[in-house]
Structures are given as structure tokens and as C-alpha cells.
C-alpha positions as CSV (number, residue, x, y, z in Angstrom):
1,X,84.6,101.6,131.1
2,X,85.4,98.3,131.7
3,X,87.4,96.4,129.1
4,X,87.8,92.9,129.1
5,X,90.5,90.8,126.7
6,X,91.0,87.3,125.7
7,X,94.3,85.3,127.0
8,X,94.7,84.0,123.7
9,X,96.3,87.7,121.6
10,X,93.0,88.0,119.9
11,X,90.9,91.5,119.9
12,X,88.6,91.3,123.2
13,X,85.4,93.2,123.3
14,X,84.3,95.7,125.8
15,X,80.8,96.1,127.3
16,X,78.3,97.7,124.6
17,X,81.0,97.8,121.6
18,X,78.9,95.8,119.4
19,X,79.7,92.4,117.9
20,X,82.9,90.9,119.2
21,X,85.7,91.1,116.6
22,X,87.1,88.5,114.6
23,X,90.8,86.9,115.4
24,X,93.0,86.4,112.7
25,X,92.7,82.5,113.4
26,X,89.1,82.5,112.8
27,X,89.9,84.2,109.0
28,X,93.0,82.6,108.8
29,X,90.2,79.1,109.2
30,X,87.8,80.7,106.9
31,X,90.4,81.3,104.4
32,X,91.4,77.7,104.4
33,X,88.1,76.3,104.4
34,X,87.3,78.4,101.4
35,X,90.4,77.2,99.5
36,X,89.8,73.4,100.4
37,X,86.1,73.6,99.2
38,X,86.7,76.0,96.4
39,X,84.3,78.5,97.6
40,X,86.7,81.5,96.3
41,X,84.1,84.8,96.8
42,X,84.2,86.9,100.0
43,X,80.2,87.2,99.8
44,X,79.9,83.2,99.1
45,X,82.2,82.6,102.3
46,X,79.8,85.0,104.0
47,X,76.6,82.8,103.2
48,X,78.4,79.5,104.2
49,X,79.4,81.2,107.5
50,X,75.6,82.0,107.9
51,X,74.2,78.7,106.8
52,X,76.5,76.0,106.7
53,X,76.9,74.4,110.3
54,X,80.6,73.2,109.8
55,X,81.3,77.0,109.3
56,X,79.1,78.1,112.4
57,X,81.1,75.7,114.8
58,X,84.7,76.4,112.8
59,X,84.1,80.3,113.5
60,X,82.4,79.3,116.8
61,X,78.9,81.1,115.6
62,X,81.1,84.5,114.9
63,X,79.7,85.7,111.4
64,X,81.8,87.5,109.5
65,X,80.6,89.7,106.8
66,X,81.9,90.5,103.0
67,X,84.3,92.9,103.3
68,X,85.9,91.9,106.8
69,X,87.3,88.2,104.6
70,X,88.0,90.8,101.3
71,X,90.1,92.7,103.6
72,X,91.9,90.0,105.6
73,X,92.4,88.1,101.8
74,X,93.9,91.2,100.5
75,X,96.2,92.1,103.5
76,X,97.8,88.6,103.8
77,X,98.2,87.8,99.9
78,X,97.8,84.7,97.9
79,X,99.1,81.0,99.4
80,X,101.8,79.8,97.0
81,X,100.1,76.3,97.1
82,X,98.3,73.3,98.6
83,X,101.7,72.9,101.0
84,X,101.8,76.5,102.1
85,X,98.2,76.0,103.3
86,X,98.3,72.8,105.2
87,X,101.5,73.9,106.6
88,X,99.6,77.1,108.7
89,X,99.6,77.5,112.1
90,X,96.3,78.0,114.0
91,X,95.9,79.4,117.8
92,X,98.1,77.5,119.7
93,X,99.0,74.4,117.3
94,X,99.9,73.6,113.3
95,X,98.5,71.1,111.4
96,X,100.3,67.9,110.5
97,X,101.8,68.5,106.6
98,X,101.6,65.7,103.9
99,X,105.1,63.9,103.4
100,X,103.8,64.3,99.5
101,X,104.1,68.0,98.9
């Protein structure tokens, strides 16, 4: 077999294992777009990553399903608040933080 990884620490996919898997940094964006836009159900983020075409380029056309965001919501917990989101770090780079949290 020949397995091939990505440079970036995310889960790579090898020839014929099905769908390529999802990073944590594609949830972790999921997660925050579903927070900003108050869009608070696994299966509701599932249809927006299917239909909505800021979700399709955020995820770069990877579609989750149900259960992959209920899992990833219920091993990394709750965010404290609004500063606790915007203050996440994505692959490679943060996000500038509001001076008014």
C-alpha cells in the first residue's frame, strides 16, 4: 500500500480508503461558523455544509456528516464566550481579537 499524508498534521488518505478525513481545523471552522450564525444542530451544520456555498469553500468541498461535528462538539466542550472563539487558532495563523472583549 501506498500511503500518502498531508504537510500540514492533518489525517492524509491512502489510495481506496474512502472519503478523505476531516482536520480538526476544518471542524474547528465549522464549529465557529455555526456559533457566529447561530446554526446550533450537528444535522443543520450538515445541510449548510451541503448547500450553502460559503460552507463548501470554508471546508474546501469536504462534507462532513451528523455525527462526525456531534463528536468533534462533544470531545472539545463548550467555548466560554464570544472572546474564547475569535481568539482560536486555525492551521497555521489566529485571528485578530477585538480590543472590546
Amino acid at each position: 500500500m501506498n500511503w500518502t499524508f498531508q504537510r500540514r498534521g492533518c489525517p492524509g488518505r491512502g489510495e481506496g480508503d474512502g472519503p478523505p478525513r476531516l482536520c480538526a481545523s476544518d471542524l474547528l471552522k465549522l464549529y465557529i461558523y455555526g456559533y457566529l450564525n447561530r446554526v446550533r444542530s450537528s444535522r443543520r451544520l450538515e445541510m449548510e455544509s451541503h448547500r450553502n456555498i460559503e460552507v463548501i469553500w470554508l471546508l474546501r468541498s469536504l462534507k462532513p456528516d451528523f455525527k462526525t461535528i456531534a463528536d468533534f462538539r462533544r470531545d472539545t466542550g463548550r467555548p466560554s464566550g464570544p472572546c474564547s472563539v475569535s481568539s482560536c487558532c486555525f492551521a497555521g495563523g489566529s485571528t485578530s481579537t477585538d480590543a472590546s472583549c
